[in-house]
C-alpha positions in Angstrom: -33.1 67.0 0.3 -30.5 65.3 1.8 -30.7 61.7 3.0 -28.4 58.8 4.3 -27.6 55.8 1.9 -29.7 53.1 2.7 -26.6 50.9 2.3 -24.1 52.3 4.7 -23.9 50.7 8.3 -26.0 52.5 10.5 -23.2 54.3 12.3 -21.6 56.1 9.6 -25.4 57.7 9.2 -24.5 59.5 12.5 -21.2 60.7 11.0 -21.9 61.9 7.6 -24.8 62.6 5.6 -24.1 62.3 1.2 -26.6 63.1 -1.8 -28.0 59.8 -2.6 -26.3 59.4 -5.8 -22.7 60.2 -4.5 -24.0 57.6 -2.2 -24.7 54.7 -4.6 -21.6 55.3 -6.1 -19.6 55.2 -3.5 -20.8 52.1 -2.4 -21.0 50.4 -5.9 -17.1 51.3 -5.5 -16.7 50.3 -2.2 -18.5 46.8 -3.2 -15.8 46.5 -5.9 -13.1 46.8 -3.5 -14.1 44.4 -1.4 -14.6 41.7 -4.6 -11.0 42.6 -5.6 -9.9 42.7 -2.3 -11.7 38.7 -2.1 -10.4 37.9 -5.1 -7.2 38.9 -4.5 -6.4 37.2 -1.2 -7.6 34.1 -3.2 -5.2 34.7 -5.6 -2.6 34.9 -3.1 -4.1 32.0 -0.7 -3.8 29.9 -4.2 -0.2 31.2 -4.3 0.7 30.9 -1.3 -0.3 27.2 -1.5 1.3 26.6 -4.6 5.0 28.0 -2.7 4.3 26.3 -0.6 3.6 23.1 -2.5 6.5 23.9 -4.8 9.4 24.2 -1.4 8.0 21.1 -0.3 8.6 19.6 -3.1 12.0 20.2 -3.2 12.3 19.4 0.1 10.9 16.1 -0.6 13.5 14.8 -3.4 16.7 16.1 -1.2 15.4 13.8 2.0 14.9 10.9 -0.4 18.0 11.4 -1.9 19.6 11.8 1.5 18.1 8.7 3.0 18.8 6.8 -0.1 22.3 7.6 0.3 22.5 7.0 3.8 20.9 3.5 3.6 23.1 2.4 0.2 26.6 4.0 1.8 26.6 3.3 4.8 24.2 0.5 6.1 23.8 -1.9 3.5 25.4 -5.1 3.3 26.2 -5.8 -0.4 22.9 -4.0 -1.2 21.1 -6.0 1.7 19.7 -4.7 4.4 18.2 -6.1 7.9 15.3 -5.1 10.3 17.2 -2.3 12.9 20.6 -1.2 13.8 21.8 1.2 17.1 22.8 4.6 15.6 26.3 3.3 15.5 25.6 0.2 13.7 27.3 -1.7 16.1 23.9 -3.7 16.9 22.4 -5.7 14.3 18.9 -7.6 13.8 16.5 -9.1 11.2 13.7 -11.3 13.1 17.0 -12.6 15.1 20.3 -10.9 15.7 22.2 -10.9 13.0 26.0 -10.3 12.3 28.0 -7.3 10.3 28.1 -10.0 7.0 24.3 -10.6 6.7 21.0 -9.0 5.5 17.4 -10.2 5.7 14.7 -10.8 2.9 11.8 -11.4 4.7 10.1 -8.2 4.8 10.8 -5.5 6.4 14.3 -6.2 4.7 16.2 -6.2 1.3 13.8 -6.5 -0.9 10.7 -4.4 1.4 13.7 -1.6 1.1 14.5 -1.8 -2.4 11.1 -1.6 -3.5 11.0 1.7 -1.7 13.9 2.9 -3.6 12.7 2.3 -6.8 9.2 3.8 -6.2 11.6 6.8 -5.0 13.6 6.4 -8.4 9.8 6.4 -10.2 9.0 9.6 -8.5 11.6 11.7 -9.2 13.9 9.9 -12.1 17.0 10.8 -9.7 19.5 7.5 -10.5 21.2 7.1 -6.9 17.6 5.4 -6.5 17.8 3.1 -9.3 21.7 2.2 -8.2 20.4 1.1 -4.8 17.7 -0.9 -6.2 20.1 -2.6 -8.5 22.8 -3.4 -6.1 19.7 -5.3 -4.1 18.7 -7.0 -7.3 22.2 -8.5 -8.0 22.1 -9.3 -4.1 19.0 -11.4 -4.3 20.4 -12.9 -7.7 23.5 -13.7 -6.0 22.1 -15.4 -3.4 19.0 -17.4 -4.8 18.7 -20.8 -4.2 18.6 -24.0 -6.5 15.0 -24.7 -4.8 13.9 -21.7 -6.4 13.6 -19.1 -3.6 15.2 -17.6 -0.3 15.3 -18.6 3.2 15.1 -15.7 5.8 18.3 -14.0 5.9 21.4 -14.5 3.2 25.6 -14.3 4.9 28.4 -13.0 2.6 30.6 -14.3 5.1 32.7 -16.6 3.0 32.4 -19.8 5.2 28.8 -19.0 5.8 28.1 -18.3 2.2 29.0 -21.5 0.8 26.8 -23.3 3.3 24.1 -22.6 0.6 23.4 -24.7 -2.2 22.8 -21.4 -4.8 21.6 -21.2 -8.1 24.6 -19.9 -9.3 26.2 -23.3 -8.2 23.7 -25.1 -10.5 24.3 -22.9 -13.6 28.2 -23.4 -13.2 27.4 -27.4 -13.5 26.8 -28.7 -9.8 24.3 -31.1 -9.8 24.0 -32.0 -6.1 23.5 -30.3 -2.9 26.0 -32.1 -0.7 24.8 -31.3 2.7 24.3 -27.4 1.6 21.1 -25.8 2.9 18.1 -25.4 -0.2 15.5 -24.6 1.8 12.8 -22.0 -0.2 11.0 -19.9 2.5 7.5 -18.9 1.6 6.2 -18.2 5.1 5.7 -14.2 6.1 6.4 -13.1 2.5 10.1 -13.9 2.6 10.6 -15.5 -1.7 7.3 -14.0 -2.7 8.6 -10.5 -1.7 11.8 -11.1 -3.2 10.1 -12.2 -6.5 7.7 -9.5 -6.5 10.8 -6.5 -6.3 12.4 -8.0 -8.9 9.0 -8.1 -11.3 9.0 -4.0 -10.6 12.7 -4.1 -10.9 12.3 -6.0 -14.5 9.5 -3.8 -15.9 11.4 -0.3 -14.6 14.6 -2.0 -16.7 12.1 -2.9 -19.5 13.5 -6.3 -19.5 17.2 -5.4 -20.5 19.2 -6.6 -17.4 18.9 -10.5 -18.8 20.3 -11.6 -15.1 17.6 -10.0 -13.1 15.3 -11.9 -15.8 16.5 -15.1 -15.3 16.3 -15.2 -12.1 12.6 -13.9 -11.8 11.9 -16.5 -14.7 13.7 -19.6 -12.4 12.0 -18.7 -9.2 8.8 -18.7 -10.7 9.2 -21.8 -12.5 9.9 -23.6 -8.9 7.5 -22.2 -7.7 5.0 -23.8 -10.2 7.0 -26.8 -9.0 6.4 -26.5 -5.4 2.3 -26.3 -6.3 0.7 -29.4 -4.8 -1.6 -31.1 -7.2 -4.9 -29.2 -4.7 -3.0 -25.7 -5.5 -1.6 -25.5 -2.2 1.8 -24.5 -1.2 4.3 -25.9 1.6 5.8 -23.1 4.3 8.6 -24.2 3.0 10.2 -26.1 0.2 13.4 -28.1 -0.5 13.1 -29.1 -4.6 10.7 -31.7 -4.3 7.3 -32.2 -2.2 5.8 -35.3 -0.6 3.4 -37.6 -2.0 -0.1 -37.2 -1.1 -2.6 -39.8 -1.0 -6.1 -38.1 -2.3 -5.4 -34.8 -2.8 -8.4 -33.5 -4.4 -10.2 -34.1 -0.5 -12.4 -31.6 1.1 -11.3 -29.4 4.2 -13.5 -31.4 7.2 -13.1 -31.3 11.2 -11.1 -34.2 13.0 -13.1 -36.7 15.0 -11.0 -35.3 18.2 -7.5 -33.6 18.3 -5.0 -33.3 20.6 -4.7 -30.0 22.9 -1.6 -30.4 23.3 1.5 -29.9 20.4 3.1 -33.2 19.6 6.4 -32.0 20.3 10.0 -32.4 19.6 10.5 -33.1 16.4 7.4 -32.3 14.7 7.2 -31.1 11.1 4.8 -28.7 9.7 6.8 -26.9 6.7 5.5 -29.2 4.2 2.1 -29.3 5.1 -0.5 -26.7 3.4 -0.2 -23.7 4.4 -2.1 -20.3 4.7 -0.6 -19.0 7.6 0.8 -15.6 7.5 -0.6 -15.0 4.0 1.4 -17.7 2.5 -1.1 -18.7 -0.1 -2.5 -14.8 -0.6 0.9 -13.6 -1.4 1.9 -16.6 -4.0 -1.2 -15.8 -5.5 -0.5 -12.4 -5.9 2.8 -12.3 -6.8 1.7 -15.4 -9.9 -0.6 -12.6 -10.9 1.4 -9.9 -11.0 4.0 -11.6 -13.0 1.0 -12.8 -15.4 0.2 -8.9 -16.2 4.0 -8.0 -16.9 4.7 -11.3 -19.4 1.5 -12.8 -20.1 2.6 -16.5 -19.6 -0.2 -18.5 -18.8 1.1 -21.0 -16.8 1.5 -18.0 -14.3 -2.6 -17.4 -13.7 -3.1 -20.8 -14.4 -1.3 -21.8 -11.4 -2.9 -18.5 -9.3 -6.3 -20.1 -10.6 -5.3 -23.4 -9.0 -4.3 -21.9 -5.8 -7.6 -20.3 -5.2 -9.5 -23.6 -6.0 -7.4 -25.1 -3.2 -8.8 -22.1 -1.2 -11.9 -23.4 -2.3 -11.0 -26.6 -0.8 -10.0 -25.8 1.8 -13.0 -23.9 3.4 -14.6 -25.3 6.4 -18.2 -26.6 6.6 -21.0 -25.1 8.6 -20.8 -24.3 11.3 -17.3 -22.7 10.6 -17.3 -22.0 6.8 -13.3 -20.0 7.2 -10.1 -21.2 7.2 -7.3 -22.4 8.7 -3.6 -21.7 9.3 -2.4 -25.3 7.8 -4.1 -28.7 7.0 -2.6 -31.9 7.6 -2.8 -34.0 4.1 -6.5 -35.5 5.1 -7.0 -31.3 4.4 -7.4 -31.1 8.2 -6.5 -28.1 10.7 -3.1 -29.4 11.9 -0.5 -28.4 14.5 2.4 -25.9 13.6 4.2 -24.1 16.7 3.5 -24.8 19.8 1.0 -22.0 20.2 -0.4 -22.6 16.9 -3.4 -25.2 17.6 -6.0 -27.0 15.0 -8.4 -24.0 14.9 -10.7 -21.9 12.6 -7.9 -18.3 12.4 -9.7 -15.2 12.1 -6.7 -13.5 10.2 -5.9 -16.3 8.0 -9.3 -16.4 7.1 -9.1 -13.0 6.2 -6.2 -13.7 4.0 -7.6 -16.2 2.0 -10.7 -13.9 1.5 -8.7 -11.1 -0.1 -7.0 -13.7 -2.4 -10.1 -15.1 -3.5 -11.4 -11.3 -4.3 -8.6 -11.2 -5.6 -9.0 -14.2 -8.5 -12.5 -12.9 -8.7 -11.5 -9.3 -9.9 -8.6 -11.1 -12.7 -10.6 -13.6 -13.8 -14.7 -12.7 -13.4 -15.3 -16.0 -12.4 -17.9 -16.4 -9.2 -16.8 -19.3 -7.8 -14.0 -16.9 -5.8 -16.2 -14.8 -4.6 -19.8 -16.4 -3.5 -17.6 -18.8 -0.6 -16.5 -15.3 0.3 -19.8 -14.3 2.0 -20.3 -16.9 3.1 -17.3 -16.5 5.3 -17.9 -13.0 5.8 -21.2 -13.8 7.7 -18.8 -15.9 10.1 -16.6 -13.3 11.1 -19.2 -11.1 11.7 -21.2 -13.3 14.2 -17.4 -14.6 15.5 -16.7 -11.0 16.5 -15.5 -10.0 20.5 -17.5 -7.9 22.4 -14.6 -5.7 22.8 -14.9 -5.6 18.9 -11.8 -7.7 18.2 -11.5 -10.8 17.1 -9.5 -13.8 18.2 -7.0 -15.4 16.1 -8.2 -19.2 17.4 -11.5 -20.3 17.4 -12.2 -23.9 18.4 -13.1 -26.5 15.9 -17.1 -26.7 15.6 -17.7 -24.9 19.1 -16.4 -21.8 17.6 -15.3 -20.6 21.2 -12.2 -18.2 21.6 -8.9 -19.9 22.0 -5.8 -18.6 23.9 -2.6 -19.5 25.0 -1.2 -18.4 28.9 2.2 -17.5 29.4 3.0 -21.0 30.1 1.8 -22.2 26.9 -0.9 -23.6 27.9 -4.6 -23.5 25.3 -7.2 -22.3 27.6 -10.7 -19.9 27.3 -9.4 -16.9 29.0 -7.1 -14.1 27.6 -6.5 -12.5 31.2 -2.8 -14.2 30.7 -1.5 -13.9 27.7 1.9 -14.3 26.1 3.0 -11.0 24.6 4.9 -11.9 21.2 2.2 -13.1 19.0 -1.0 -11.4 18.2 -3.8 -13.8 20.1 -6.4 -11.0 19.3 -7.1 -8.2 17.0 -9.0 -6.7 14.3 -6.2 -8.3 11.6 -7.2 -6.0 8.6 -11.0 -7.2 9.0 -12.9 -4.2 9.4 -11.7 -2.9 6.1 -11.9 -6.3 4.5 -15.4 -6.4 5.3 -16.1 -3.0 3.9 -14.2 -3.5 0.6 -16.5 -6.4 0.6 -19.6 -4.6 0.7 -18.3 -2.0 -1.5 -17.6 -4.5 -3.9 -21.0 -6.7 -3.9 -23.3 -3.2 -4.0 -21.3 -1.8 -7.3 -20.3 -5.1 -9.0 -17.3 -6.4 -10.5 -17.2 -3.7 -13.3 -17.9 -0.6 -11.9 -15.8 -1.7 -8.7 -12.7 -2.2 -11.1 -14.0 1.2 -13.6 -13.6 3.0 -9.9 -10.5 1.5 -8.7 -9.3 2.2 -12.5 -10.6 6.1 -12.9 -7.8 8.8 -12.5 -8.6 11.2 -9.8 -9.4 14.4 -10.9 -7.2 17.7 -9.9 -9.3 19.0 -7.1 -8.7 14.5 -6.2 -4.9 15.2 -6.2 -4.6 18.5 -4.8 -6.6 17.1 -1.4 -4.6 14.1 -1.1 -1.9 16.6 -1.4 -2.8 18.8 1.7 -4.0 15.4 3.2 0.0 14.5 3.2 1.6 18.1 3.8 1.7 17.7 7.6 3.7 13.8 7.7 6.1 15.3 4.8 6.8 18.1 6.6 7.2 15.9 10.2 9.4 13.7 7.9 11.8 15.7 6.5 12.1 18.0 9.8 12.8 14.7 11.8 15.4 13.5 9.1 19.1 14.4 10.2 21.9 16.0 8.2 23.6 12.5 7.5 20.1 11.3 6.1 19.0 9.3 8.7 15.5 9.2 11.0 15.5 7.3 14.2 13.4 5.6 16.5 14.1 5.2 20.1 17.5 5.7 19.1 18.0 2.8 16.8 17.4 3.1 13.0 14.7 0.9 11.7 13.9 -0.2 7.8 10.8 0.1 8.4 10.6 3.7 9.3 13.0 4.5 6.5 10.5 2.3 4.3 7.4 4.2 5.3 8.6 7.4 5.3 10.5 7.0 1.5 7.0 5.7 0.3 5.3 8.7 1.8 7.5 11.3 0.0 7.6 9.4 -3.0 3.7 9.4 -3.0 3.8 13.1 -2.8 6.3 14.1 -5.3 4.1 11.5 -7.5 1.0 13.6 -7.1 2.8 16.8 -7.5 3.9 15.7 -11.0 0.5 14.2 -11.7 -1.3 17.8 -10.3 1.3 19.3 -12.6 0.6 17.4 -15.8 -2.6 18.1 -15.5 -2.3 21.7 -15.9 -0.1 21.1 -19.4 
C-alpha cells in the first residue's frame, strides 16, 4: 500500500506519493539538512561578527593614533592644550579666549586630554600615546606653582611666563614671590585634575620619571597644607590660609541675609568651599593617591574632609549642603548669582564623596547623613522632574536669578550661562544609592569588583559598535573630528576614550579565550 509521509507539508502529498520508509528517511535527511544548514549560518553569523569585530579593531587603533598625532603635532602648545580652536587654529579659547602661547588645565584641557592619551597608550601599547602624555606631564611640571597647584590656564609667552611665581623658582633657591601670581586653583577640578593625571601618569611609568614624582609628591603636600583645621578647602589658595575663630562649629542658618551680593570687592576664594565639586574632587584625588603609595597622611586628610562634610550638613528642615560657608560655617555669598542657599547639585556632590569615604573606609558615619539628605532631594524635586540649583534657606522654595540679576521665585526669565535647574547627576545618584543600601557595603564593592564574564564583554562590545563606527567614519584624513566647524577637546576626549574602551574589551574578550 502506498501512503503519504505524515511529515511532509501537505502540498507535496498532492505532488508525490513515496513508500513510508523512503519517506522517513528522507525526511530524517532532510531534518539534518536543515540542523547543518542552522548550524552553519551560526557558524558564519559568529564569523561574520568576529570580522567584523577584528576590522573594527584595527580601525580603532589607526583613528587613535591619527587623532593622537593630530592633537600632539599640530595643536598643542608645549604639550598643553585649550578648550576649542576654528579648523584653522587661528581662533583660540579655554573658559576665555586665549592666545597662540597658552593652554588650559581646568578640564576639558591639558590634563582632561592627556589622560585620554594614556588610557589610549593602555589600550593598545602604541608609544606616540605615551609621548603625548609625557610632553603634558613635563608641561604641568613646568608650570606648577610654589602654592602647590595651578591656576586655570598656564602662558609660555616669556613675559607672561615669568609673571608666575613657579615651583621650579623655589627649587632653584627663590624664596619670595615678589609680586608674581601663586594663586592654587581648586575650583571646577582645575589642580585636582592635574594631580590626578599625573598619579595615572606615575603608576603607567612605575615611578621611574623622579620629576613627574616630585611634583605629584609637592602638590599633594600643599594640599594637606591648604586643609582647614574642619577638613575644608578654600576655592582657591595662595601658601597660607586665614585664621579661623572656632572651627570645629556646626553648619546653621543665618538669622537673616542679604538678597542682594555685597558687591565690589567681595572675597569668597578663601571661604569653604563645595561648589563645583571642590571638596568631592580633593577627596578623591587624596584617595586615589592613598591606593597608589599608601601614605597615610593622604586618607587621613580624605577622612578629615568628609567629617567637614559632616559639618557642614544643614539641620532640618534642610539637612543638604551648600555651595560655600562663611567661617560661622554659614551659606555665604560667592558670584553675584550665587546666593546663601541649600544647592541641589552641590548637595549631590558632597553625597557621592561621602559614599565615597564610606566604601574606603567602612565607617557609617559617611553614609547614614547620606539618607538623610537623600529624603530632601526627593521631596525638593520640580514638578517638571528637575531640580533647582537654589533653594531658600529654611523655606526651601526655588530660587532664581532674571536676566538682570535679580533673586526672584519665577524661572520664566532666566539667564542662559549657568545651570539654574536640572537633574545635576541626581537621578543616578539616588539609584546608586538604593543599590547600595539593598546589597550592602560588601556585596556592593564584590559587584563593582567581579570581572564580567565573556558573553558581559562581547555585549558591551556590540553595545559600542555603532559610536566606533560613527567615530572613525567622522574622523578626517589629517586625524581630526569637528563640531560646528571648530575642533573641540572635548570631542577629541570623548571620542579617544570610546575607542580606547573598545580596543580594551577586545583584548579582554580575547584573553579570555587563551
Amino acid at each position: 500500500m502506498i501512503r503519504c509521509c505524515p511529515l511532509a507539508h501537505p502540498s507535496s502529498r498532492r505532488l508525490l506519493a513515496i513508500p513510508l520508509r523512503t519517506a522517513l528517511v528522507r525526511t530524517k535527511e532532510a531534518a539534518m539538512y536543515r540542523i547543518t544548514l542552522v548550524v552553519a549560518t551560526c557558524c558564519l553569523c559568529a564569523l561574520g561578527y568576529s570580522l567584523e569585530q577584528e576590522d573594527l579593531t584595527k580601525a580603532s587603533r589607526k583613528a587613535l593614533l591619527r587623532a593622537t598625532q593630530f592633537l600632539h603635532e599640530k595643536v598643542s602648545v608645549q604639550g598643553t592644550y585649550l578648550w576649542s580652536y576654528s579648523a584653522d587654529l587661528q581662533q583660540r579659547r579655554g573658559e576665555l579666549p586665549a592666545t597662540a602661547t597658552q593652554g588650559w588645565v581646568q578640564p576639558p584641557g591639558t590634563p582632561a586630554v592627556a589622560l585620554a592619551f594614556l588610557h589610549a597608550y593602555e589600550a593598545t601599547g602604541d608609544r606616540i600615546h605615551l609621548e603625548a602624555a609625557r610632553a603634558s606631564a613635563y608641561a604641568l611640571v613646568d608650570t606648577q606653582l610654589a602654592s602647590g597647584g595651578w591656576d586655570y590656564w598656564v602662558d609660555f609667552e616669556p613675559q607672561q611666563h615669568d609673571r608666575w611665581f613657579y615651583r621650579k623658582k623655589v627649587d632653584a633657591g627663590q624664596t619670595n614671590a615678589g609680586g608674581q601670581r601663586s594663586t592654587t586653583t581648586y575650583d571646577d577640578d582645575t589642580t585636582q585634575s592635574a594631580l590626578r593625571f599625573l598619579l595615572a601618569m606615575d603608576r603607567t611609568l612605575q615611578g621611574q620619571d623622579p620629576n613627574i614624582r616630585r611634583a605629584i609628591e609637592f602638590g599633594l603636600a600643599r594640599l594637606l597644607d591648604a586643609q582647614y583645621d574642619n577638613g575644608a578647602w578654600p576655592q582657591r589658595f595662595q601658601g597660607r590660609l586665614p585664621q579661623v575663630p572656632n572651627p570645629r562649629a556646626q553648619a546653621h542658618f543665618p538669622r537673616d541675609w542679604s538678597r542682594t551680593h555685597p558687591g565690589k570687592g567681595y572675597n569668597y576664594a578663601h571661604f569653604y568651599t563645595l561648589n563645583d565639586r571642590v571638596m568631592e574632587t580633593i577627596i578623591l584625588t587624596l584617595l586615589q593617591a592613598h591606593e597608589l603609595y599608601r601614605n597615610p597622611a593622604y586618607l587621613r586628610a580624605a577622612v578629615r574632609g568628609g567629617e567637614f562634610l559632616l559639618l557642614a550638613q544643614m539641620p532640618e528642615p534642610q539637612p543638604a549642603w551648600a555651595q560655600q560657608y562663611n567661617f560661622a560655617v554659614q551659606p555665604a555669598w560667592a558670584r553675584a548669582f550665587e546666593p546663601p542657599a541649600i544647592a541641589s547639585a552641590e548637595s549631590a556632590s558632597a553625597m557621592r564623596a561621602l559614599i565615597t569615604l564610606y566604601l574606603a573606609t567602612g565607617e557609617d558615619r559617611f553614609i547614614q547623613p547620606v539618607f538623610k539628605a537623600a529624603a530632601w532631594l526627593q521631596r525638593s524635586r520640580l514638578p517638571n522632574g528637575a531640580w533647582a540649583r537654589f533653594y531658600e534657606l529654611q523655606t526651601n522654595r526655588p530660587l532664581y536669578f532674571n536676566k538682570r540679576y535679580q533673586l526672584v521665585y519665577s524661572d520664566n526669565d532666566l539667564p542662559t550661562h549657568y545651570a539654574f535647574r536640572g537633574d545635576f547627576g541626581i537621578p543616578g545618584l539616588l539609584r546608586d544609592l538604593e543599590r547600595l543600601q539593598r546589597l550592602g557595603r560588601e556585596k556592593y564593592l564584590a559587584q563593582r569588583m567581579r570581572k564580567p564574564s565573556p558573553d558581559e564583554l562581547r555585549q558591551r562590545l556590540r553595545s559600542l559598535h555603532g559610536q566606533v563606527r560613527d567615530i572613525i567614519q567622522s574622523q578626517d584624513a589629517a586625524g581630526c573630528w569637528l563640531q560646528n566647524n571648530e575642533i573641540r577637546t572635548s570631542l577629541f576626549i570623548r571620542n579617544i576614550e570610546i575607542l580606547a574602551e573598545y580596543l580594551r574589551l577586545a583584548r579582554a574578550l580575547a584573553n579570555t579565550s587563551q
